[in-house]
Wavefront OBJ file of the C-alpha trace (Angstrom):
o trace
v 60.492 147.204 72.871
v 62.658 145.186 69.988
v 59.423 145.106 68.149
v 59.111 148.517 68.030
v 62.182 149.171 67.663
v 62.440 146.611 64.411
v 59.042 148.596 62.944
v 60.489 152.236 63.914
v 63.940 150.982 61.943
v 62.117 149.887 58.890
v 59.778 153.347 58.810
v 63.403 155.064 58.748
v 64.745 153.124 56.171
v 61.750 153.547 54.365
v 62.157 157.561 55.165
v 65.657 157.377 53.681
v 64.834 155.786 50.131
v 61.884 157.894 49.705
v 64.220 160.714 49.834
v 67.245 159.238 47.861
v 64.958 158.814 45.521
v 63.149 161.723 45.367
v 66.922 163.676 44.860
v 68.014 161.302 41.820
v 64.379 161.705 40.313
v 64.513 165.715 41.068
v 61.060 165.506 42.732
v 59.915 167.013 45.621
v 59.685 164.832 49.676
v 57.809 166.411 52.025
v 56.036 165.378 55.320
v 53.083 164.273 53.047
v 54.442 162.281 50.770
v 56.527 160.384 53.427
v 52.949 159.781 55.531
v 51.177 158.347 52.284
v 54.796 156.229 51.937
v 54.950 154.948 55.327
v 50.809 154.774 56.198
v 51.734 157.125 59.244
v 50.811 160.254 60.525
v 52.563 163.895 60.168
v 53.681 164.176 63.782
v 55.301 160.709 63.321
v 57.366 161.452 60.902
v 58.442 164.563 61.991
v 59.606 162.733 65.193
v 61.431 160.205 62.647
v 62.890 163.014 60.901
v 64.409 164.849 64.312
v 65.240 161.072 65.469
v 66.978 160.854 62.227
v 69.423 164.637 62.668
v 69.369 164.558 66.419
v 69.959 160.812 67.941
v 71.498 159.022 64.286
v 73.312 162.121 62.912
v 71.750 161.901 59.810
v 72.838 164.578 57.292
v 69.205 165.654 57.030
v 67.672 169.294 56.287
v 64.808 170.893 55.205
v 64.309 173.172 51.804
v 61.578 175.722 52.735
v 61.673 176.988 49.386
v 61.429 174.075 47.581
v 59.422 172.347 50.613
v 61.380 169.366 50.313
v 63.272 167.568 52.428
v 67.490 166.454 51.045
v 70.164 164.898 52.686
v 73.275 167.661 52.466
v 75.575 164.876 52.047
v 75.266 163.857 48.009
v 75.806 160.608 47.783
v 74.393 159.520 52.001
v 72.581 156.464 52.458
v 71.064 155.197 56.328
v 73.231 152.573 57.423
v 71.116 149.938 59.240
v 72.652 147.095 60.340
v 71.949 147.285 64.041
v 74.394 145.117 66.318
v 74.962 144.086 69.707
v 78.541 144.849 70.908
v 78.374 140.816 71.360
v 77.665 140.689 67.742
v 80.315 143.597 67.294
v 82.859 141.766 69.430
v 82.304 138.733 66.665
v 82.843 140.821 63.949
v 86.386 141.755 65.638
v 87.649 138.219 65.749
v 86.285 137.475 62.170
v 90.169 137.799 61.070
v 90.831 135.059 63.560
v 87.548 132.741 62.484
v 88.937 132.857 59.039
v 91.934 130.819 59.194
v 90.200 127.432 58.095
v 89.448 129.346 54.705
v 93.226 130.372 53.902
v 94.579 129.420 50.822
v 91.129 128.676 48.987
v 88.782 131.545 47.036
v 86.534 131.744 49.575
v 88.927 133.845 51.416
v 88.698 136.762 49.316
v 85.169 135.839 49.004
v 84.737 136.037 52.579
v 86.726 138.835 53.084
v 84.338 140.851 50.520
v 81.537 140.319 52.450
v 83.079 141.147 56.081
v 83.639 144.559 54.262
v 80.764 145.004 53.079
v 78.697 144.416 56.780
v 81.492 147.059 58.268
v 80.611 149.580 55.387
v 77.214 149.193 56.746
v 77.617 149.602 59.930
v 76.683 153.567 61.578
v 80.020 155.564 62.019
v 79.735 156.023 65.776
v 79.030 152.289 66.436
v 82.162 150.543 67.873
v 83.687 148.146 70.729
v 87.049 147.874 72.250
v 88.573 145.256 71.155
v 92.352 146.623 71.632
v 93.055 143.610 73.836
v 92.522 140.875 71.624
v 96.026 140.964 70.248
v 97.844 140.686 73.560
v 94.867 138.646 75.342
v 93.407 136.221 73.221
v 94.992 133.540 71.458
v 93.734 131.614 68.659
v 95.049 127.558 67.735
v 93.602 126.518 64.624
v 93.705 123.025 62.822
v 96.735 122.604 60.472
v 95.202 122.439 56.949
v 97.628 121.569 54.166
v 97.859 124.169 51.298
v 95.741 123.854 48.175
v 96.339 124.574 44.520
v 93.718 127.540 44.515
v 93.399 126.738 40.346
v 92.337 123.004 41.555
v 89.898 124.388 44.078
v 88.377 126.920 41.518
v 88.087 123.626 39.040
v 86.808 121.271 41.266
v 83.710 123.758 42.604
v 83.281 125.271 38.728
v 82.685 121.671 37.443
v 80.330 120.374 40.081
v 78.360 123.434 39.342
v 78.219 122.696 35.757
v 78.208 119.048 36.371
v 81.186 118.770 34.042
v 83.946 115.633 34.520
v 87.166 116.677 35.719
v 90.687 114.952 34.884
v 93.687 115.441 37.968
v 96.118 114.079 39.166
v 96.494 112.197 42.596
v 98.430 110.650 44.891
v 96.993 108.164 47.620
v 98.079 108.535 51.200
v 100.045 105.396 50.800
v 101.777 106.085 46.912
v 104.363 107.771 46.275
v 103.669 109.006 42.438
v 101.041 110.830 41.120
v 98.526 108.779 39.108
v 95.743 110.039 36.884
v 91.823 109.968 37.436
v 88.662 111.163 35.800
v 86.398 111.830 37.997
v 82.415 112.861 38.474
v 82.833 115.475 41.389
v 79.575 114.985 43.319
v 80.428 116.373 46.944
v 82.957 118.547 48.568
v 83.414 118.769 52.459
v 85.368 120.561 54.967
v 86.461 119.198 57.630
v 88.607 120.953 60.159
v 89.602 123.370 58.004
v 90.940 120.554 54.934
v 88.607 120.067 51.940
v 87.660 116.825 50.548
v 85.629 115.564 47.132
v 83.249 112.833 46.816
v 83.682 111.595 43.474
v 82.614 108.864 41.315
v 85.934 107.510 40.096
v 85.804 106.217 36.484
v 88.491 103.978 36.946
v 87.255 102.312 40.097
v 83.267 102.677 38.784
v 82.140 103.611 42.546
v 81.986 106.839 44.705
v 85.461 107.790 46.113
v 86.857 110.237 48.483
v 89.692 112.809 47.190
v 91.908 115.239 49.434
v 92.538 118.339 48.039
v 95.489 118.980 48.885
v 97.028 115.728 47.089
v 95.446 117.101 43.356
v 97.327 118.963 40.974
v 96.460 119.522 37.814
v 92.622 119.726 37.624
v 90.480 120.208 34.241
v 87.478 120.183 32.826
v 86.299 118.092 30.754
v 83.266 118.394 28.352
v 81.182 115.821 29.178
v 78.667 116.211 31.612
v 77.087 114.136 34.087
v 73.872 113.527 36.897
v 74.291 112.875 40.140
v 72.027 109.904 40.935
v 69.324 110.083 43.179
v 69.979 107.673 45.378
v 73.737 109.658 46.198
v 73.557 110.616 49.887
v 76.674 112.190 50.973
v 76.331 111.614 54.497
v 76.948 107.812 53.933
v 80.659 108.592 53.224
v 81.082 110.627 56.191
v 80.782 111.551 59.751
v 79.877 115.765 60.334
v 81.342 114.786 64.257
v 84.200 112.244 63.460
v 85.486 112.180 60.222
v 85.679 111.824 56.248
v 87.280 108.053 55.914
v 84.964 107.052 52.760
v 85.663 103.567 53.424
v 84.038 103.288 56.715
v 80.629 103.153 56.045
v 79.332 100.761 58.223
v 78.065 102.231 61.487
v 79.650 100.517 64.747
v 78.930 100.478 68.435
v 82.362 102.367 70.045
v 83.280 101.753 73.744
v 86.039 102.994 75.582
v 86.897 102.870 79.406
v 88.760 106.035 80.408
v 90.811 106.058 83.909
v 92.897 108.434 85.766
v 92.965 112.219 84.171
v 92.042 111.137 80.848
v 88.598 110.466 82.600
v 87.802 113.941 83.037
v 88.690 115.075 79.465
v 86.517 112.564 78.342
v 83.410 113.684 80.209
v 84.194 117.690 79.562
v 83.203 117.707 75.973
v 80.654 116.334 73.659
v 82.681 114.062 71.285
v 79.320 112.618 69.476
v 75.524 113.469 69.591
v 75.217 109.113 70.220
v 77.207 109.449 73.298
v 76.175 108.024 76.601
v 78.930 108.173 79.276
v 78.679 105.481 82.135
v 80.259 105.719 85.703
v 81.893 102.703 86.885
v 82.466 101.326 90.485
v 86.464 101.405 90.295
v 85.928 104.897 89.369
v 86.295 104.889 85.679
v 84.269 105.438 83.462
v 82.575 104.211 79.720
v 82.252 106.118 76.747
v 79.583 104.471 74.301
v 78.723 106.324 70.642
v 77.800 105.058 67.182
v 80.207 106.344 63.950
v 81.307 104.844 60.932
v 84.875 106.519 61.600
v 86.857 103.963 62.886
v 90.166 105.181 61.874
v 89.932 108.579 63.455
v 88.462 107.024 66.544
v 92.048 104.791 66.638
v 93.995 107.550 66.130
v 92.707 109.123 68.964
v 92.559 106.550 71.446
v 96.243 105.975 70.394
v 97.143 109.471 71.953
v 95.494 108.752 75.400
v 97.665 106.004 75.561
v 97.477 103.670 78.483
v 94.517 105.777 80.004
v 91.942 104.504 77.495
v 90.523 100.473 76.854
v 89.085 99.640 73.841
v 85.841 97.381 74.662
v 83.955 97.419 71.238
v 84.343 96.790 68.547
v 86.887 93.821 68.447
v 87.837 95.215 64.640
v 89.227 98.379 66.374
v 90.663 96.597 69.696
v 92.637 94.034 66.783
v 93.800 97.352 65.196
v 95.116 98.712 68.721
v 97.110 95.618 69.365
v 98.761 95.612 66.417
v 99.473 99.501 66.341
v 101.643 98.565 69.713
v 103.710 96.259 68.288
v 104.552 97.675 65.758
v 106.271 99.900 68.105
v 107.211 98.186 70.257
v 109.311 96.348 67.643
v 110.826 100.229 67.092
v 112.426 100.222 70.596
v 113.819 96.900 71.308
l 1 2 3 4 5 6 7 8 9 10 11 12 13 14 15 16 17 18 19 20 21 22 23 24 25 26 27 28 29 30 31 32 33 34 35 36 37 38 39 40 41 42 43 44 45 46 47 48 49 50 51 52 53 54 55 56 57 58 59 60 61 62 63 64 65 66 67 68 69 70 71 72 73 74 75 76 77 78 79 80 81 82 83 84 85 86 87 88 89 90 91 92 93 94 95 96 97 98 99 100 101 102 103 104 105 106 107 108 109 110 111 112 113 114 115 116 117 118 119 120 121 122 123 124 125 126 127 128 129 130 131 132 133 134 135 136 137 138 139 140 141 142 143 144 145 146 147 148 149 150 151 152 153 154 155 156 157 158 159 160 161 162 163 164 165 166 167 168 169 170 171 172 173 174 175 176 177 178 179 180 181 182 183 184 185 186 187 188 189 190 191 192 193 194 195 196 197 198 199 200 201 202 203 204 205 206 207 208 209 210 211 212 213 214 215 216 217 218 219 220 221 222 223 224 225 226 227 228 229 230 231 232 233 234 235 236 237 238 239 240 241 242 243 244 245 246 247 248 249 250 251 252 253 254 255 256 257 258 259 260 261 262 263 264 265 266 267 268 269 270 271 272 273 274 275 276 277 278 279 280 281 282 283 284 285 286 287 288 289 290 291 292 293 294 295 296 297 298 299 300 301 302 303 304 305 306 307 308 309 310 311 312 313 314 315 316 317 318 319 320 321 322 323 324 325 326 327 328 329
């Protein structure tokens, strides 16, 4: 039936140019030019056309005088974007979705197209979605604002594969410094953008936040990414962006008490094997280059979550603790 359905759609589109056209060209669409269009017979396409006026409400009559057949409605195209009310219910929290793209072009951009699908849509199509506002919440990542004239820099010049001059400051500085950089990569993650860059100052591949760049600009030299560049070395899609870590490593953690179930009710890695133990805990084992996020995280379970492996983030748990312990004494 959705094969037929998807072959009856595209005879109606096919229906609907054939007479657009015929009205800008001032020529004449009849049942028998529409069979030689669409290869089928007569009583088809009169079906199609009653299908068409009846079922779709398509402004569609017939000129006995002229023996052609015009839409009544000058400038009417046949909308044909068929949806689901699933796929209609999407649409409606599209608004929502967006939020990782504020403050960057591709919100406009985004926001283009979403009009243009709902211009396409049929008139009588629709879906409640009245409740949304008062029944569904949304919590989104907190992404840091960017400069949208460094954004529009960054992505023009690793189109043209032009250098770009900025300024930056590191996590840990406190001034702004200046760069020139090759921009090779940009990645979101979470909703914040980041640039992989080879950094003429430093002479290897380095990772840039947006939102600590200000004043971007092209320069006119040019460059070529090398062939050997492979982007996914500097990051994890399912952990993180910390260019530093590059070097994959073996994670374990023991989980206990409630943290045990959070642990086991999501996938944090496509590695992951999860291991029951006897005293009722349990082991969390994945692969990642991302050791910093994985500390950060295992810092906010607290005492509920062991580090086993590797020692290099156990020795960076220790120390974490006493450095604050050191705040409370």
């Amino acid at each position: 039936m959705q094969r037929e359905y998807k072959v009856k759609m595209n005879r109606l589109l096919m229906i609907d140019k054939a007479i657009r056209t015929a009205r800008e060209n001032g020529q004449i669409i009849n049942t028998s030019n529409l069979s030689e269009i669409t290869g089928m017979n007569p009583r088809t396409i009169h079906r199609d056309i009653e299908y068409m006026r009846d079922v779709m409400n398509v402004p569609i009559e017939y000129n006995s005088s002229k023996r052609s057949y015009y839409y009544t409605q000058e400038n009417y195209y046949l909308k044909a974007v068929p949806l689901t009310e699933g796929e209609l219910f999407s649409i409606a929290l599209f608004d929502q979705l967006l939020e990782q793209y504020r403050n960057t072009p591709l919100e406009e951009a985004l926001k283009n197209i979403f009009t243009k699908i709902v211009q396409s849509l049929p008139d009588n199509v629709s879906v409640d979605t009245g409740f949304l506002n008062s029944q569904v919440s949304f919590i989104s990542d907190k992404i840091g604002n960017i400069d949208l004239k460094v954004f529009q820099t960054i992505f023009n010049a690793m189109q043209k594969k032009r250098t770009i001059v900025f300024e930056y400051r590191s996590l840990s500085g406190n001034e702004y410094v200046s760069r020139s950089v090759d921009p090779y990569h940009a990645i979101c993650h979470r909703g914040n953008w980041y640039l992989i860059a080879y950094c003429h100052e430093r002479k290897i591949p380095r990772m840039f936040a947006f939102t600590r760049i200000k004043k971007a600009a092209l320069c006119k030299s040019t460059f070529l990414i090398p062939s050997n560049f492979d982007p996914n070395k500097y990051f994890d899609k399912e952990m993180g962006v910390w260019a530093s870590y590059q070097t994959p490593k073996t994670i374990e953690l023991r989980f206990k008490n409630e943290s045990k179930i959070y642990a086991t009710e999501r996938i944090w890695h496509s590695t992951q094997t999860i291991k029951e133990n006897k005293d009722g805990s349990i082991t969390l084992k994945f692969t990642t280059t991302q050791i910093p996020e994985i500390f950060r995280w295992v810092l906010g379970q607290g005492h509920n979550v062991e580090v086993l492996k590797p020692a290099e983030l156990v020795k960076m748990v220790k120390t974490e603790i006493d450095k604050t312990m050191r705040l409370y004494l």
